[in-house]
PDB file with one MODEL, atoms N, CA, C and O in Angstrom:
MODEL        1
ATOM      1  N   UNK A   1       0.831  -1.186   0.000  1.00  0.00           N
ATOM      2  CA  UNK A   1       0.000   0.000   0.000  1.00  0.00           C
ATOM      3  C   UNK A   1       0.877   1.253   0.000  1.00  0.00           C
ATOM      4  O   UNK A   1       2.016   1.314   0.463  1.00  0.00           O
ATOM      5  N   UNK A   2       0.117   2.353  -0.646  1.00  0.00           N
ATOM      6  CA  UNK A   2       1.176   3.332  -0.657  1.00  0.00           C
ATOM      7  C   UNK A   2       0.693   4.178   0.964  1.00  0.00           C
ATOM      8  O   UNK A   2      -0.402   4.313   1.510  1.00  0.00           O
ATOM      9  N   UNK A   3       2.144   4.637   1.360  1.00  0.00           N
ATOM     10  CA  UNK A   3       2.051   5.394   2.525  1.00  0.00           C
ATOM     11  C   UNK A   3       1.938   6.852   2.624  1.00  0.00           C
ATOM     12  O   UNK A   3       2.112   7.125   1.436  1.00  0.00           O
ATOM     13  N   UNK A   4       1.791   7.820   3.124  1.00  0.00           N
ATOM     14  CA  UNK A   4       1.807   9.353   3.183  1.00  0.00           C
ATOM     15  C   UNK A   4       3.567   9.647   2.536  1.00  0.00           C
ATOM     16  O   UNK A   4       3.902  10.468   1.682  1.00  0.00           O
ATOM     17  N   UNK A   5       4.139   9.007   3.030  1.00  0.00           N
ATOM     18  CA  UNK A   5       5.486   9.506   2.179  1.00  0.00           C
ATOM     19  C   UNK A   5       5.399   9.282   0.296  1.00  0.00           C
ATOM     20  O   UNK A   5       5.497  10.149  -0.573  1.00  0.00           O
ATOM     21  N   UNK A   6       5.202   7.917   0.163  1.00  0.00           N
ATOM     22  CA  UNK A   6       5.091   7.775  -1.268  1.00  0.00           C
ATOM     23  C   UNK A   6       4.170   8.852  -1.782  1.00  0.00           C
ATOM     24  O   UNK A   6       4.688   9.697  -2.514  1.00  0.00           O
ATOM     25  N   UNK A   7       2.773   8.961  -1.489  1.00  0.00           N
ATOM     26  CA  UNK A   7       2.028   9.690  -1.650  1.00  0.00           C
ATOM     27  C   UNK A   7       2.856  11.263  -1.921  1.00  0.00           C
ATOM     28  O   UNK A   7       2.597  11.859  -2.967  1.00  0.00           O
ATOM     29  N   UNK A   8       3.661  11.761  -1.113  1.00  0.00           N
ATOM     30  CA  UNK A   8       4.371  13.215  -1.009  1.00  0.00           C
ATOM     31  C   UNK A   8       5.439  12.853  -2.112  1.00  0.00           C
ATOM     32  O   UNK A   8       5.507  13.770  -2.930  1.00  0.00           O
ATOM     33  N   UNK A   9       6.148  11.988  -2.348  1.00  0.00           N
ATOM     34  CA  UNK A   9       7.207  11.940  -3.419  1.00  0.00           C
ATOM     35  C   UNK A   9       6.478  11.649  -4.891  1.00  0.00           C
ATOM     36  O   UNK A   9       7.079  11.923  -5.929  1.00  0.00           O
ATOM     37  N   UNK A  10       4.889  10.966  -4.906  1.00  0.00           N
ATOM     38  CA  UNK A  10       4.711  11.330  -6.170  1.00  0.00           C
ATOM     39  C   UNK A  10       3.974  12.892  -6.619  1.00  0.00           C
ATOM     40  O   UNK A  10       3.835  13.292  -7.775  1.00  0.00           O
ATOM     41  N   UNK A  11       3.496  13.733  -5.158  1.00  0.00           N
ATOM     42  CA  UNK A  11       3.504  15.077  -5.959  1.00  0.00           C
ATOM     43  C   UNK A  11       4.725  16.079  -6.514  1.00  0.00           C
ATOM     44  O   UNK A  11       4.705  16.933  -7.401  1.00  0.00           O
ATOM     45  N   UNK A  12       5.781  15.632  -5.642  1.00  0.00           N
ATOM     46  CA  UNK A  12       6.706  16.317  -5.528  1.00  0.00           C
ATOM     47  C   UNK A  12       7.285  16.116  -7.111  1.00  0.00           C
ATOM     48  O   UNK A  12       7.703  17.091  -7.735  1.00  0.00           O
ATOM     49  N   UNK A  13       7.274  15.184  -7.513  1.00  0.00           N
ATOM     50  CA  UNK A  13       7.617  14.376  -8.839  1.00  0.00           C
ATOM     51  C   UNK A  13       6.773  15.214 -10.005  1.00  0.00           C
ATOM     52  O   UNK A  13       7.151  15.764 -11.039  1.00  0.00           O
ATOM     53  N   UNK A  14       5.477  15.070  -9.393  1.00  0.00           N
ATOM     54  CA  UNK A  14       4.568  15.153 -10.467  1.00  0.00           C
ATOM     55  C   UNK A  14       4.780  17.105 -10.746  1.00  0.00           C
ATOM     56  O   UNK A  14       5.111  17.566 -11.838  1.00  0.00           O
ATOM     57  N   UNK A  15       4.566  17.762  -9.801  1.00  0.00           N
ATOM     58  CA  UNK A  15       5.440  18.908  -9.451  1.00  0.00           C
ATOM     59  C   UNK A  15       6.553  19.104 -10.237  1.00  0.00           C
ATOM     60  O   UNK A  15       6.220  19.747 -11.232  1.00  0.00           O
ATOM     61  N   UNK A  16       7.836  18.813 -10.237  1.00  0.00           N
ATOM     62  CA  UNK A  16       8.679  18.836 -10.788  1.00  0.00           C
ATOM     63  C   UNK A  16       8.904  18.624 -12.290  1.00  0.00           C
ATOM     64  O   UNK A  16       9.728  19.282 -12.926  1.00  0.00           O
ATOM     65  N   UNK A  17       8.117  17.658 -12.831  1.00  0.00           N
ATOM     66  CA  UNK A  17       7.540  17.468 -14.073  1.00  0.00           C
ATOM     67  C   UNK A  17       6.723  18.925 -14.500  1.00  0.00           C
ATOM     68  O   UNK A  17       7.239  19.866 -15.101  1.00  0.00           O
ATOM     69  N   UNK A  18       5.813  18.870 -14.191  1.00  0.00           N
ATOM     70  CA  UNK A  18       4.936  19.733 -14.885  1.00  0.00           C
ATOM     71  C   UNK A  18       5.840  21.148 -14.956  1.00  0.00           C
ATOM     72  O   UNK A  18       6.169  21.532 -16.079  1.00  0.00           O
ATOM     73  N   UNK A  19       6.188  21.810 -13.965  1.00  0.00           N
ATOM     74  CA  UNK A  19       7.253  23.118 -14.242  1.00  0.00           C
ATOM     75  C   UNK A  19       8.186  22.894 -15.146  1.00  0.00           C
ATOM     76  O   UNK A  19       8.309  23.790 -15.981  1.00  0.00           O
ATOM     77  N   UNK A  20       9.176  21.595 -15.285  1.00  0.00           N
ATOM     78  CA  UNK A  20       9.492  21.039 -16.217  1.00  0.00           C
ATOM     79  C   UNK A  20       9.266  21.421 -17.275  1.00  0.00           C
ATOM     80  O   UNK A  20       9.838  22.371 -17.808  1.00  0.00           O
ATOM     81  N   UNK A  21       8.112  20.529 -17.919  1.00  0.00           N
ATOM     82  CA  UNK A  21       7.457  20.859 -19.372  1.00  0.00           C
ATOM     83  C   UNK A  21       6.818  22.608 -19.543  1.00  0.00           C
ATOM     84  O   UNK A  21       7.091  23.248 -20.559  1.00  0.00           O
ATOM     85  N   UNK A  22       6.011  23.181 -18.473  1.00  0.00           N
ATOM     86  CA  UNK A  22       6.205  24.290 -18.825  1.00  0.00           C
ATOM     87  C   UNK A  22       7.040  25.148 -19.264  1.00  0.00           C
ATOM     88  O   UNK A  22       6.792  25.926 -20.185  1.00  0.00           O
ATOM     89  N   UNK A  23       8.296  25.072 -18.535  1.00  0.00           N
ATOM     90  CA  UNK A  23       8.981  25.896 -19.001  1.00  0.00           C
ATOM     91  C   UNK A  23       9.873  25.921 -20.141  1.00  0.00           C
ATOM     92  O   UNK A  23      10.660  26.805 -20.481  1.00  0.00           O
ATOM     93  N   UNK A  24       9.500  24.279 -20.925  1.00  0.00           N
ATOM     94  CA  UNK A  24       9.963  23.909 -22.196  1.00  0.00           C
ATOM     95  C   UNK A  24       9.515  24.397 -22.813  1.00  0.00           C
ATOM     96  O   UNK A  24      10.130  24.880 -23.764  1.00  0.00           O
ATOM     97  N   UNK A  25       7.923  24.608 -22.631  1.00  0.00           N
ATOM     98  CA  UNK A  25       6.686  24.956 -23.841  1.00  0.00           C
ATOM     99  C   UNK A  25       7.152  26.379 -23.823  1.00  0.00           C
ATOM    100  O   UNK A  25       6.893  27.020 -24.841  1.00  0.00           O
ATOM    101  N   UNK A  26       7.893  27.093 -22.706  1.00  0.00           N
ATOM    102  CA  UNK A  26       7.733  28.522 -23.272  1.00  0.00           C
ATOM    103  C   UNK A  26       9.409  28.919 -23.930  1.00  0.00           C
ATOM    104  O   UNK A  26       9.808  29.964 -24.444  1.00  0.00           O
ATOM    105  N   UNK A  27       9.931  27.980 -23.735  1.00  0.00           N
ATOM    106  CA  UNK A  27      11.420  28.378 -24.245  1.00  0.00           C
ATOM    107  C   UNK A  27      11.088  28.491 -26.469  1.00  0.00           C
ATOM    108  O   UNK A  27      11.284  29.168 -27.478  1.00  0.00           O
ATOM    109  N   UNK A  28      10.424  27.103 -25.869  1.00  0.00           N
ATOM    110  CA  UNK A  28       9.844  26.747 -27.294  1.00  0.00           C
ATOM    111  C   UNK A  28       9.040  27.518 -28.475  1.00  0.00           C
ATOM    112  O   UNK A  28       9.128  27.630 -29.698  1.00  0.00           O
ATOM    113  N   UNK A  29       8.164  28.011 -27.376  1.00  0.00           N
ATOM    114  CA  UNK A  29       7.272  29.056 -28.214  1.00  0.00           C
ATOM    115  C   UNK A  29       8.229  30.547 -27.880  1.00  0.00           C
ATOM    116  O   UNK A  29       7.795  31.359 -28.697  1.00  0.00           O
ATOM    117  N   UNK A  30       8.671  30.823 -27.542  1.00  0.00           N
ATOM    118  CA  UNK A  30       9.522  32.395 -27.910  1.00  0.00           C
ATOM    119  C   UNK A  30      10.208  32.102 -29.124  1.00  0.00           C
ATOM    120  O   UNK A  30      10.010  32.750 -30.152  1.00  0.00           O
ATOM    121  N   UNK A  31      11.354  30.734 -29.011  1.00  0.00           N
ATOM    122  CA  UNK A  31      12.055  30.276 -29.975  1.00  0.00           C
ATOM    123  C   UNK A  31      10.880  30.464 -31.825  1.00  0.00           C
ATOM    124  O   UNK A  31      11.235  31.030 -32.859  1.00  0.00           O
ATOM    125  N   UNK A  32       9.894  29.933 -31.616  1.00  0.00           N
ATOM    126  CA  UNK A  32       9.281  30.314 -32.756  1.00  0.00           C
ATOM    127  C   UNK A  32       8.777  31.577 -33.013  1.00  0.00           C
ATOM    128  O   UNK A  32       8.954  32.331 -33.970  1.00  0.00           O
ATOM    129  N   UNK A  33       8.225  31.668 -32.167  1.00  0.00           N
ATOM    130  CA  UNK A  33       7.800  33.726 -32.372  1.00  0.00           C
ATOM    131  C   UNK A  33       8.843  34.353 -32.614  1.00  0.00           C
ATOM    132  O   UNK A  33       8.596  35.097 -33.563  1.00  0.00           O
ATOM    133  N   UNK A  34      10.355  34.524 -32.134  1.00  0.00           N
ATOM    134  CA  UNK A  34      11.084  34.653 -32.781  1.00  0.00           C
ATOM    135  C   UNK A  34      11.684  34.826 -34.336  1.00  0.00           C
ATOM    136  O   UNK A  34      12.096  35.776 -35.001  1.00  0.00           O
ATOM    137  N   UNK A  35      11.466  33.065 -34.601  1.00  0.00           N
ATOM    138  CA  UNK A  35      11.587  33.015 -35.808  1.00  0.00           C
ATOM    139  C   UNK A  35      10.712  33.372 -37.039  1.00  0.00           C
ATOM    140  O   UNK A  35      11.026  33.660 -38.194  1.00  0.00           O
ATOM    141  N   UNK A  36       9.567  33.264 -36.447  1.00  0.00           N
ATOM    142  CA  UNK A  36       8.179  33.945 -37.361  1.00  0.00           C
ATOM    143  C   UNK A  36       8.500  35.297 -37.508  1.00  0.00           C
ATOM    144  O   UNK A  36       8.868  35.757 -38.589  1.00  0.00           O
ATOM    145  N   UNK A  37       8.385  35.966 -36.489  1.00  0.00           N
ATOM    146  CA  UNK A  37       8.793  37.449 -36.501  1.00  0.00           C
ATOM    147  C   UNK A  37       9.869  37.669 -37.677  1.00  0.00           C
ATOM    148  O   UNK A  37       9.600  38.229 -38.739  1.00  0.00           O
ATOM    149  N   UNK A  38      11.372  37.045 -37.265  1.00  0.00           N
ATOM    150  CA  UNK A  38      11.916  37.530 -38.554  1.00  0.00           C
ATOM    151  C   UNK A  38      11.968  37.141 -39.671  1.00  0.00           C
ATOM    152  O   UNK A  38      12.758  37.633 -40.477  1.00  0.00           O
ATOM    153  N   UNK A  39      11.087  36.109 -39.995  1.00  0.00           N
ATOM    154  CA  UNK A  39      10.391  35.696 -41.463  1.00  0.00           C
ATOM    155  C   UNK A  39       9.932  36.698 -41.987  1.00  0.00           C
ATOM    156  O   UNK A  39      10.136  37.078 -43.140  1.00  0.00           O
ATOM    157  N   UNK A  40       9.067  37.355 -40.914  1.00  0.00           N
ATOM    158  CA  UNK A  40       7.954  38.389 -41.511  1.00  0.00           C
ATOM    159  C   UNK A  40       8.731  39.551 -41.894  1.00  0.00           C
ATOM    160  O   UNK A  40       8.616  40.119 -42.980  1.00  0.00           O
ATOM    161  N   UNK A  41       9.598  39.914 -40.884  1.00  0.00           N
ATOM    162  CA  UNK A  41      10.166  41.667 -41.144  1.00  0.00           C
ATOM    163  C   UNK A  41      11.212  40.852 -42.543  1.00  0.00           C
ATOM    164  O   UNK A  41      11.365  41.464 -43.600  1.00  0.00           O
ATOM    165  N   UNK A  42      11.712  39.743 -42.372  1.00  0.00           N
ATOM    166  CA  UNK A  42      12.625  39.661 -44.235  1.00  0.00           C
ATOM    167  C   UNK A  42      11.547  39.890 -45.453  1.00  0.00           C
ATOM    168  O   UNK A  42      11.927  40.595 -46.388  1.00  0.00           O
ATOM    169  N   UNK A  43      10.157  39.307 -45.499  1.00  0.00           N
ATOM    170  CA  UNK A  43       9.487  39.181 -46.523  1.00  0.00           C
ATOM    171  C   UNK A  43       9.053  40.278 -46.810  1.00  0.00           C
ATOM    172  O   UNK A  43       8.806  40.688 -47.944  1.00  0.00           O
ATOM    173  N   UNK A  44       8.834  41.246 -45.072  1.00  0.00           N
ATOM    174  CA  UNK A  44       8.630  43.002 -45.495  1.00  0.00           C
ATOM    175  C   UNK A  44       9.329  43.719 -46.437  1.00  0.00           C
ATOM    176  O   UNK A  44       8.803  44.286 -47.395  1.00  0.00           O
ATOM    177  N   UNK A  45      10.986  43.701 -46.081  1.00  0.00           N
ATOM    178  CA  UNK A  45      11.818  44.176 -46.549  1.00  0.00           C
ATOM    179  C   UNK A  45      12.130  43.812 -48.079  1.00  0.00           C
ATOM    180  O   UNK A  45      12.740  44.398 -48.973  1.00  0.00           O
ATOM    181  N   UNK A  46      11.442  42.583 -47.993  1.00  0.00           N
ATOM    182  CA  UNK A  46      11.845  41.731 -49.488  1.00  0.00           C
ATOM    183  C   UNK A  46      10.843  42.902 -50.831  1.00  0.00           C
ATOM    184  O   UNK A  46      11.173  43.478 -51.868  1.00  0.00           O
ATOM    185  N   UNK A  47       9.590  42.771 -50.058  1.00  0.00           N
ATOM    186  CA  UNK A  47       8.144  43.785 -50.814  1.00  0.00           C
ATOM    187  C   UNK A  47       8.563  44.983 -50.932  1.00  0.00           C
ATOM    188  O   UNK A  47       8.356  45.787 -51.841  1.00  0.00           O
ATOM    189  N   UNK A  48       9.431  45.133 -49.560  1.00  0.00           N
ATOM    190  CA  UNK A  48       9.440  47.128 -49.714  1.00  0.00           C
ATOM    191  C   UNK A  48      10.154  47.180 -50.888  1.00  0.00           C
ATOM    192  O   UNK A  48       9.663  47.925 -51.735  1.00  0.00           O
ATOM    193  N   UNK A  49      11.388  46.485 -51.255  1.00  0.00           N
ATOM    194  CA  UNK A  49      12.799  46.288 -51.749  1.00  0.00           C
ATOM    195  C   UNK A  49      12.002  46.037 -53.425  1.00  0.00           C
ATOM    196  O   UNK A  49      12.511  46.330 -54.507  1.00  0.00           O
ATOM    197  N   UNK A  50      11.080  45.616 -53.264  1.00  0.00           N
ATOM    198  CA  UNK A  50      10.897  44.952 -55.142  1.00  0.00           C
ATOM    199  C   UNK A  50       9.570  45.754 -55.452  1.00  0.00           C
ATOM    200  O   UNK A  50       8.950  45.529 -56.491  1.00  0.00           O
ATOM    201  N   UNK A  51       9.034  46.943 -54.289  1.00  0.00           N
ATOM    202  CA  UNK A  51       8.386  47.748 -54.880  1.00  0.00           C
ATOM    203  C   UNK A  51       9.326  49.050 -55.121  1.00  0.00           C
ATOM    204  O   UNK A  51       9.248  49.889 -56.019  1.00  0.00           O
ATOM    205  N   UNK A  52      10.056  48.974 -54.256  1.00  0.00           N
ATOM    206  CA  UNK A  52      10.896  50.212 -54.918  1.00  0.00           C
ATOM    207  C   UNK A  52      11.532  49.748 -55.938  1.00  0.00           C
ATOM    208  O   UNK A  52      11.088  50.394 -56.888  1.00  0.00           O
ATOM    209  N   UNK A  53      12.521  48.812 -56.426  1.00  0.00           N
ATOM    210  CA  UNK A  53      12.723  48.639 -57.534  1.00  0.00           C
ATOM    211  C   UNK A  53      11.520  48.480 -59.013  1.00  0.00           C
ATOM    212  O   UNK A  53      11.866  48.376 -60.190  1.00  0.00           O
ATOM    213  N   UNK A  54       9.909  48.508 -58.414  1.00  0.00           N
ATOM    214  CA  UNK A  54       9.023  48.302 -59.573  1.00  0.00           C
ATOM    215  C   UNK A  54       9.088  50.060 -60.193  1.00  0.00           C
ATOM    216  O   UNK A  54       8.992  50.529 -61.327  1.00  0.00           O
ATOM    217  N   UNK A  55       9.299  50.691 -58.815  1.00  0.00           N
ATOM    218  CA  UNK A  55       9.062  52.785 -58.719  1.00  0.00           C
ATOM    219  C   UNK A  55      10.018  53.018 -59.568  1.00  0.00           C
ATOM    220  O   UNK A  55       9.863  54.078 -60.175  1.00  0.00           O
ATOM    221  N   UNK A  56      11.386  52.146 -59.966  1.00  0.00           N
ATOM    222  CA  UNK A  56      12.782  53.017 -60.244  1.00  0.00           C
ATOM    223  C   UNK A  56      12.425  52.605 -61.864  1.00  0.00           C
ATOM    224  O   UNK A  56      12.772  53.305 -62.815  1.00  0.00           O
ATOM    225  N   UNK A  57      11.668  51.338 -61.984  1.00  0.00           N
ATOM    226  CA  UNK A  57      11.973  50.872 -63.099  1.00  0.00           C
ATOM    227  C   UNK A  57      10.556  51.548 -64.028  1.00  0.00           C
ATOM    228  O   UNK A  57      10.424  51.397 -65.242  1.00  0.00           O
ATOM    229  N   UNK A  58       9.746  52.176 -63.283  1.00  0.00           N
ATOM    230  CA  UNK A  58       8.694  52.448 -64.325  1.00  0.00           C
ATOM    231  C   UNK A  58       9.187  54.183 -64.585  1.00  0.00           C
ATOM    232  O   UNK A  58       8.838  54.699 -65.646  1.00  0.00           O
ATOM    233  N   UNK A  59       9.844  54.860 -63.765  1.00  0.00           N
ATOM    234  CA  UNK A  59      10.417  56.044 -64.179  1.00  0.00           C
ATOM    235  C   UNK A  59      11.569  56.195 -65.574  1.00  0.00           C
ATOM    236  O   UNK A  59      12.033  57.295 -65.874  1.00  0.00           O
TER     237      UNK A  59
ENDMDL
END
């Protein structure tokens, strides 16, 4: 049978786990917002960059 101690070492566990994975999920998700973010500001720069070259080329 489990006793009050086992009982305390599987929250402590279960505890330790879960902060665990949280704080994976958020390393994780900055790591992509991150990378989304500068997807987006390159593809900006890419549009700004090939509409000004559409401005130079119709003058």
């Amino acid at each position: 049978m489990l006793d009050r101690f086992d009982m305390l070492m599987f929250a402590v566990a279960g505890y330790v786990a879960i902060v665990t994975l949280v704080r994976l999920m958020i390393t994780r998700r900055d790591e992509v917002v991150s990378y989304l973010r500068t997807d987006l500001e390159r593809q900006a720069a890419a549009a700004a960059a090939e509409e000004h070259d559409d401005e130079r080329d119709a003058a």
